[in-house]
C-alpha positions as CSV (number, residue, x, y, z in Angstrom):
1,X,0.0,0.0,0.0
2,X,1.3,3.3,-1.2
3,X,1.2,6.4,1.3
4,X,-1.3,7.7,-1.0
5,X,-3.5,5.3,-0.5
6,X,-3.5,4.7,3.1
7,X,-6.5,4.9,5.2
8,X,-7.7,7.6,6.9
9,X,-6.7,7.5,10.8
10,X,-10.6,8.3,12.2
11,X,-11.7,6.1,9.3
12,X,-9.9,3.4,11.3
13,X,-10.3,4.6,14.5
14,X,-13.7,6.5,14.8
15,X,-14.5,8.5,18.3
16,X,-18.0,10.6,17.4
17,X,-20.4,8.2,16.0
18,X,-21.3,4.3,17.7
19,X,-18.8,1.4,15.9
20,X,-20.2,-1.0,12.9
21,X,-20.4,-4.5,14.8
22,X,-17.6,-5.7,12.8
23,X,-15.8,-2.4,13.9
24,X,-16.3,-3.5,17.4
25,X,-13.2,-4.2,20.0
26,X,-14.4,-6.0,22.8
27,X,-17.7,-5.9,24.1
28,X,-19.2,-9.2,22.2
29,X,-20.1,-11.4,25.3
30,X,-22.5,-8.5,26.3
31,X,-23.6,-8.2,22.8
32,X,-25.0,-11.8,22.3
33,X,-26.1,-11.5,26.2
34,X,-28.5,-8.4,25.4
35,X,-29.4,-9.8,22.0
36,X,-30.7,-13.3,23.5
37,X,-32.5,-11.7,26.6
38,X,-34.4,-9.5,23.5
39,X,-34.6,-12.1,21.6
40,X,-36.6,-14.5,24.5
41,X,-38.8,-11.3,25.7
42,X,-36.9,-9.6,28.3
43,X,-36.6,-6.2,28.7
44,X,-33.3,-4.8,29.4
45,X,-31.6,-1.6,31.1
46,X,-28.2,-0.5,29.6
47,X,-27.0,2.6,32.0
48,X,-23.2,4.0,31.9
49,X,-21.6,7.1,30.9
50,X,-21.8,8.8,27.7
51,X,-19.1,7.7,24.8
52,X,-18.8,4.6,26.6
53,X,-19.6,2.1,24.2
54,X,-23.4,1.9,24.8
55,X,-24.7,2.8,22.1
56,X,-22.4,0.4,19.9
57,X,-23.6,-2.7,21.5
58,X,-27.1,-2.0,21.8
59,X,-27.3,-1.3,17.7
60,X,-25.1,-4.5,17.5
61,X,-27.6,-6.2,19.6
62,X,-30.9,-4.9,17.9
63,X,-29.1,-6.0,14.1
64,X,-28.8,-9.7,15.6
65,X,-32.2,-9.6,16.8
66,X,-33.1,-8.4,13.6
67,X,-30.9,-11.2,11.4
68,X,-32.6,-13.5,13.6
69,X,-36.0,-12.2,12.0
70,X,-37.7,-9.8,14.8
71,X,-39.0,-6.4,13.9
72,X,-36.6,-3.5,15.5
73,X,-37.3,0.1,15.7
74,X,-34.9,2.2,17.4
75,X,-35.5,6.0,18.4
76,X,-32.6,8.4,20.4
77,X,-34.9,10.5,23.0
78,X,-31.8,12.5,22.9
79,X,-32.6,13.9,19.4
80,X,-36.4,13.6,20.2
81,X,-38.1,17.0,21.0
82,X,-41.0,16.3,22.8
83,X,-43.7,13.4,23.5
84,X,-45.5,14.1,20.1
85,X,-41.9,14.2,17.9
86,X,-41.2,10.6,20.1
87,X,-44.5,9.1,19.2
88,X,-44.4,10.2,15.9
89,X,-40.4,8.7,15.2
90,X,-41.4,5.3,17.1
91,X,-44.7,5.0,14.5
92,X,-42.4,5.7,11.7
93,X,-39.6,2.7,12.8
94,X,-41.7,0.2,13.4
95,X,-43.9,0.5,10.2
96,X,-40.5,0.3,8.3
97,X,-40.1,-2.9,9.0
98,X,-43.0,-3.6,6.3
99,X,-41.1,-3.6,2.8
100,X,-44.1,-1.5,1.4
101,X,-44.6,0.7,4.0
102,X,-40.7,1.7,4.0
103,X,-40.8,2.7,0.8
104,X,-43.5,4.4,1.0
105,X,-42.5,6.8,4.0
106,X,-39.0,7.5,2.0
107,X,-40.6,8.9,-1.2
108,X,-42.3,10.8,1.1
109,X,-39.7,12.1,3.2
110,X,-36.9,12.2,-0.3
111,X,-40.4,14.6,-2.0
112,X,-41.4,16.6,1.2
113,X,-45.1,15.3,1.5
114,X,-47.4,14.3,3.8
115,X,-46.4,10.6,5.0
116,X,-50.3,10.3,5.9
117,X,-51.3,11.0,2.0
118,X,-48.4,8.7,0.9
119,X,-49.7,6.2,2.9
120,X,-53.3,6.7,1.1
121,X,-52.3,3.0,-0.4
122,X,-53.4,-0.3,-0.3
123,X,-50.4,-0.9,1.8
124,X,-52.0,1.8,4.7
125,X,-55.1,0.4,3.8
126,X,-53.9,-3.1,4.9
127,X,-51.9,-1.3,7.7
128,X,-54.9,0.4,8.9
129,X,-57.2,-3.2,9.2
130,X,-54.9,-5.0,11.4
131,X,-52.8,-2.2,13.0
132,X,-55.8,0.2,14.3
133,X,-56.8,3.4,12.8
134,X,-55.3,5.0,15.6
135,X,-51.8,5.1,14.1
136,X,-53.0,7.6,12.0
137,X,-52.7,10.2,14.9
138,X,-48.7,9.9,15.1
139,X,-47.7,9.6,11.0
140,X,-48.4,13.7,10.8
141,X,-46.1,15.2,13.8
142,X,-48.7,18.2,13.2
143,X,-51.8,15.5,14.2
144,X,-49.5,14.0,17.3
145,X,-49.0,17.3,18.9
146,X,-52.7,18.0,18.9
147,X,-52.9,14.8,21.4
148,X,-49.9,13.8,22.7
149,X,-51.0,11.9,25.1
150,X,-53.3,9.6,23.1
151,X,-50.5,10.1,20.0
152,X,-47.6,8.0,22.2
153,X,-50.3,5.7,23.7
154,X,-50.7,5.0,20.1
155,X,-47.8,4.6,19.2
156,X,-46.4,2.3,22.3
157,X,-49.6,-0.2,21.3
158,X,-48.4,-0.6,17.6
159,X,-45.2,-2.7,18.5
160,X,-47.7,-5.4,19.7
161,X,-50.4,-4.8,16.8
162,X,-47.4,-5.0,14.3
163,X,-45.7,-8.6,16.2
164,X,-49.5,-10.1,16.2
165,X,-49.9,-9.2,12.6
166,X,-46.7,-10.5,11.2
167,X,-45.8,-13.3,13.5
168,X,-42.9,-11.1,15.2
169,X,-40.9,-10.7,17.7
170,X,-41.2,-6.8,17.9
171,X,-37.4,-5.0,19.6
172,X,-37.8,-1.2,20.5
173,X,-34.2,0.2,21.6
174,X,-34.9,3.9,23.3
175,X,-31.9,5.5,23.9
176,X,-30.8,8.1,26.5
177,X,-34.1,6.9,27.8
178,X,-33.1,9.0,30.9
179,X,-34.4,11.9,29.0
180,X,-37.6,11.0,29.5
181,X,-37.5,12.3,33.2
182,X,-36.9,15.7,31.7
183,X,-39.8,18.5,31.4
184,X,-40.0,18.5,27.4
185,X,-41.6,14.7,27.3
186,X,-44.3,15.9,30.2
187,X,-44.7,14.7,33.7
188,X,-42.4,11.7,34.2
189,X,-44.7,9.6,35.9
190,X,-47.5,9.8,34.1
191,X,-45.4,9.4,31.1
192,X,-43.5,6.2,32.6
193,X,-47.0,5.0,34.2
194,X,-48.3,4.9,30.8
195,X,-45.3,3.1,29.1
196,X,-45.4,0.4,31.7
197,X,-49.7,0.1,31.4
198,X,-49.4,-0.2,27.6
199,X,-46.2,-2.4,27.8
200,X,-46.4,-5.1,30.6
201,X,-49.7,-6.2,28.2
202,X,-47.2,-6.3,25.4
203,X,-46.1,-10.1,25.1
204,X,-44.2,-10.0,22.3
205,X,-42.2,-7.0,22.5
206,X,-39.1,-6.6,24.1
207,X,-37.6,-2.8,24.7
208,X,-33.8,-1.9,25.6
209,X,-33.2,1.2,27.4
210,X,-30.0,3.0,27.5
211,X,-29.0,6.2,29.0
212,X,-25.8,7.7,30.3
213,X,-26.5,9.3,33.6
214,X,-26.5,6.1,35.5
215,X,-28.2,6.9,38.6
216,X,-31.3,8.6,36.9
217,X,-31.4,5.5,34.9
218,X,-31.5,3.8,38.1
219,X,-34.1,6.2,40.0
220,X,-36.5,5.1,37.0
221,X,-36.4,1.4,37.0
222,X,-34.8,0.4,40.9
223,X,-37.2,2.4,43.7
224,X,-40.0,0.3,44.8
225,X,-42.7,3.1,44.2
226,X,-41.6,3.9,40.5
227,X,-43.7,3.0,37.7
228,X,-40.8,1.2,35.8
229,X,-39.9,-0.9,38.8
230,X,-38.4,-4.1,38.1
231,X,-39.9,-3.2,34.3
232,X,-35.7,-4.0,32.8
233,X,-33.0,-6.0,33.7
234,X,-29.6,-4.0,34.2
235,X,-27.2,-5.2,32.1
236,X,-23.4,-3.8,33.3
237,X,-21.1,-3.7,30.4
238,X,-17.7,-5.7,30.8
239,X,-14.5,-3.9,30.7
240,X,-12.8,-4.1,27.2
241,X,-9.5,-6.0,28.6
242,X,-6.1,-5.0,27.8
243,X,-6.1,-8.1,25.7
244,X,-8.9,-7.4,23.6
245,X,-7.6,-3.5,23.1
246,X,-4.4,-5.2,22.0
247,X,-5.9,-8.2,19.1
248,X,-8.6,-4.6,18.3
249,X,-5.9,-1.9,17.8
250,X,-3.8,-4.4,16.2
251,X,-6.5,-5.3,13.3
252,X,-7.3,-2.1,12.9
253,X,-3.7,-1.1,12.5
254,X,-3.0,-4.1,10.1
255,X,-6.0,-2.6,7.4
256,X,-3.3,0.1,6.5
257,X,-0.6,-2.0,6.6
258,X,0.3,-0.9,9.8
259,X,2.6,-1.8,12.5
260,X,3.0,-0.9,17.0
261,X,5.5,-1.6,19.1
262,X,4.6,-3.8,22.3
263,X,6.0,-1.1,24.3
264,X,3.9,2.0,22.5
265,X,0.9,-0.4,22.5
266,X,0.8,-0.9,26.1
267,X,1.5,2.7,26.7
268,X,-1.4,3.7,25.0
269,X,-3.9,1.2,26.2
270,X,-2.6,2.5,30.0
271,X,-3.3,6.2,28.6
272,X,-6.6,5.5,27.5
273,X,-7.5,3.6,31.1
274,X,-10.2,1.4,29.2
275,X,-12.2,4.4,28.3
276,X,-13.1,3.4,24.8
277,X,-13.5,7.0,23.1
278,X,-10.2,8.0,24.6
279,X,-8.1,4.8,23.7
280,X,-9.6,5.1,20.2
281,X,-8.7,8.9,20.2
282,X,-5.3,8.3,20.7
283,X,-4.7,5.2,18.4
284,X,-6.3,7.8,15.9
285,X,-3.9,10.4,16.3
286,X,-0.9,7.6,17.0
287,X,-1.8,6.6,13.4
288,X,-2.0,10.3,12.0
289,X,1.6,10.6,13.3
290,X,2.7,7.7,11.5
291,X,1.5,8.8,8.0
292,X,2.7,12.7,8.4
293,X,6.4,10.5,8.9
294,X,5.6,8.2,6.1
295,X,5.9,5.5,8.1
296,X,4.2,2.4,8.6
297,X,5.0,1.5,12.3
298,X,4.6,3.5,15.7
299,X,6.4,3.9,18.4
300,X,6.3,4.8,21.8
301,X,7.6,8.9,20.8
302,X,4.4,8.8,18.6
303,X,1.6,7.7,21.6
304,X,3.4,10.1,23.9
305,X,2.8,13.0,20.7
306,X,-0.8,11.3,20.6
307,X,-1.7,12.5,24.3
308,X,-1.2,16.0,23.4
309,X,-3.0,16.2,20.0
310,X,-5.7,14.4,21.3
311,X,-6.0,17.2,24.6
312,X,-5.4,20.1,21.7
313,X,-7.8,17.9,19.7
314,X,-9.9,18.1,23.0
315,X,-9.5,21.8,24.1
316,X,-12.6,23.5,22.9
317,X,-14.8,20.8,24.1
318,X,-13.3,20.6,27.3
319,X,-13.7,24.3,27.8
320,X,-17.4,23.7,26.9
321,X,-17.2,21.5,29.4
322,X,-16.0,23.4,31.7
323,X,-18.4,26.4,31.5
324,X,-21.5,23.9,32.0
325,X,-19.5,23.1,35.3
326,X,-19.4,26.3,36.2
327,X,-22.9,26.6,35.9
328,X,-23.9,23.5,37.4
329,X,-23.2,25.5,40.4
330,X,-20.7,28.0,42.9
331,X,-18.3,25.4,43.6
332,X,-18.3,23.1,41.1
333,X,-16.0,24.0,39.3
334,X,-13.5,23.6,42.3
335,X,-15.0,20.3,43.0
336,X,-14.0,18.8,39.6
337,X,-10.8,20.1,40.0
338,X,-10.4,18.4,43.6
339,X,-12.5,15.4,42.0
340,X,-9.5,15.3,39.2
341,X,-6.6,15.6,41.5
342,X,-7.8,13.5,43.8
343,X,-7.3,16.1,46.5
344,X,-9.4,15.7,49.4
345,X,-13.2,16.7,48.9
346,X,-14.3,18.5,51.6
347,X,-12.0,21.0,52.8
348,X,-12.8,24.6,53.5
349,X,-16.6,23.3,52.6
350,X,-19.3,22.7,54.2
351,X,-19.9,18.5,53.9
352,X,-23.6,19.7,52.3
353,X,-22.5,22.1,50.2
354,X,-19.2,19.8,48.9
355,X,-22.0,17.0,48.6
356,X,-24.2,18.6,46.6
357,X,-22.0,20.4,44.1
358,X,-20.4,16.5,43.3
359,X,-24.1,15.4,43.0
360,X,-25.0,18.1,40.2
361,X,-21.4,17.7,38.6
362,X,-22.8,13.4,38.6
363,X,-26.0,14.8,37.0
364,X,-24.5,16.3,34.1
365,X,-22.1,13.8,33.2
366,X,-18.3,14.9,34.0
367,X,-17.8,12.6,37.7
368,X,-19.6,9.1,38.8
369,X,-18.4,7.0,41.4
370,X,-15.6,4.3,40.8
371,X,-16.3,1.1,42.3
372,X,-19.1,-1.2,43.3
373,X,-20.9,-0.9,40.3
374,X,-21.5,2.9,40.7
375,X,-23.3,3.0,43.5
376,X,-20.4,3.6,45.7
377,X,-16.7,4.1,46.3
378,X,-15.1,7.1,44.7
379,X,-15.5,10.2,42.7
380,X,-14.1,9.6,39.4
381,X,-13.7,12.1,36.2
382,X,-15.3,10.0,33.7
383,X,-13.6,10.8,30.6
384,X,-9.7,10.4,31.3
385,X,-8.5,13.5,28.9
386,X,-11.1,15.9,30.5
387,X,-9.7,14.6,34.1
388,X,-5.8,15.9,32.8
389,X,-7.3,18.9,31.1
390,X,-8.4,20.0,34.7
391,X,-5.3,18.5,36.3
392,X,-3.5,20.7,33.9
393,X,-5.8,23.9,34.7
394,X,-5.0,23.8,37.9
395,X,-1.1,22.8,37.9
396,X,-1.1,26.4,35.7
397,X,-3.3,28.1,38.2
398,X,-0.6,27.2,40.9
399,X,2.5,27.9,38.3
400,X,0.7,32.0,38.5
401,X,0.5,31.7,41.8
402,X,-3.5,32.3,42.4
């Protein structure tokens, strides 16, 4: 392979958008796992951190389940505006699964017209026998906002409609399903109430949730008095071992003809502490280095020059970062700082006012606790580059002297 024609380094190693199971490094165990508890009816809870890996194995999961012939539909609540935009993207999946009706809702969609008059069609009339008139209230998003409420109860009975017509298995994979206890979708537990009614008489549909602020995840499905008690198993995604980073980077590597050194290897892997954005980050810009030398191997000079590209590469959305903790409260921003260092938490603070600025930084993302599943032990930075970024801020604060 000429240098021309090598591969580009976030073609091979990708960091914004979920993996292509074959993509995947690590992380299959939990795939078939989720994909045979879908597959035999079970509903199941994914909860970890954002850019985490979620997200790759669920949509690995729901293409099994679809291989293996169910009907999937999956809808992000994260890119989901409101109850009406939610019912109205969950009708839409699930009648794709009907060759017919697929087609139809892309010429609408590739023409800008109305996916009810496309529908107008012996296809929509078939859909509309054995599927309910009702569905007709969440194919307009204009029609679902009139009615919300009845628009997502529509919606959440077609999965079971649609298995019962066709014979199916029906999989529904919501992600950052922990949206849903935010004000946009409505009161959370009517909203949840309602998904539970409709579901538990589902038989034949099996839903995966995933979200990335574990313990909201948790405050949905664990308590005793909430609606979705019990209503999902919690699946905890394995670590990707050191082992499998090593046979992954290597593969990856070896599609561009590309060579690491055991000692640069293992140096990376430590750098990236198992975070799999971050490890795939700086294999990406260990890579980049090697083709700006025309070179076809990397060594360890190259994943020590792939730390700082990746924090330069990382600057302005680690400052983003760290204006939303800033606002999450008056001391937060020294908390993640302490958090980051590992300096001790409470001093100069009062213990309720140290407490509560760790639990707002938890609630937006940056810390969660290390250990014991989550649920205790320490405060931990989640993402490993924002934690030096901080570590760095205040190493320069005390280098000025303030």
């Amino acid at each position: 392979m000429s240098d021309t024609q090598r591969i580009g380094s976030a073609v091979l190693f990708p960091t914004d958008h979920p993996l292509s199971p074959e993509a995947m490094i690590g992380r299959e165990e939990d795939v078939d796992r989720v994909a045979v508890a879908l597959l035999g009816g079970a509903n199941v809870v994914l909860a970890g951190p954002r850019r985490t890996g979620k997200t790759t194995v669920a949509d690995a999961a729901v293409a099994i389940c679809a291989r293996e012939g169910a009907h999937v539909a999956a809808v992000d609540l994260f890119q989901t505006s409101d109850a009406a935009a939610l019912a109205h993207e969950l009708s839409l999946q699930l009648l794709a699964n009907r060759p017919a009706l697929k087609r139809a809702i892309g010429e609408a969609a590739r023409a800008g017209r109305s996916v009810l008059s496309a529908l107008r069609t012996t296809a929509s009339v078939r859909a509309r026998e054995d599927l309910g008139a009702d569905i007709e209230l969440t194919l307009e998003l204009a029609g679902a906002e009139r009615d919300p409420g009845a628009a997502l109860r529509a919606a959440l009975e077609l999965p079971q409609r649609l298995a019962e017509a066709d014979d199916r298995q029906v999989v529904v994979f919501l992600d950052e399903f922990q949206d849903i206890a935010g004000k946009r979708f409505g009161d959370v537990d009517v909203l949840t109430r309602q998904i539970r009614a409709v579901l538990q008489r589902s038989p034949r549909v099996s839903v995966l949730f995933a979200g990335s602020i574990e313990h909201v995840m948790r405050d949905l499905f664990a308590p005793s008095d909430r609606a979705l008690s019990q209503f999902g198993s919690f699946h905890e995604l394995a670590p990707i071992t050191p082992e499998q980073w090593t046979a992954g980077l290597r593969r990856c590597l070896a599609l561009d003809d590309t060579t690491i050194a055991d000692d640069a290897l293992a140096h990376l892997i430590e750098l990236g502490e198992g975070h799999p954005r971050v490890t795939m980050l700086l294999a990406q810009k260990a890579h980049l280095a090697s083709i700006e030398e025309l070179r076809h191997t990397i060594d360890n000079a190259m994943v020590v020059q792939a730390l700082d590209r990746a924090l330069d590469a990382e600057l302005l959305r680690h400052e983003q970062q760290l204006e939303r903790i800033r606002a999450s409260g008056r001391h937060g921003e020294r908390m993640a700082v302490r958090v980051a260092t590992a300096a001790e938490l409470y001093r100069g603070l009062r213990p309720q006012l140290a407490a509560r600025a760790l639990e707002r930084l938890r609630d937006i993302g940056v810390i969660d606790r290390h250990g014991d599943g989550g649920r205790g032990g320490s405060w931990l930075v989640v993402d490993p580059l924002l934690r030096r970024y901080l570590a760095r801020r205040r190493m320069e604060q005390v280098g000025l002297g303030s």
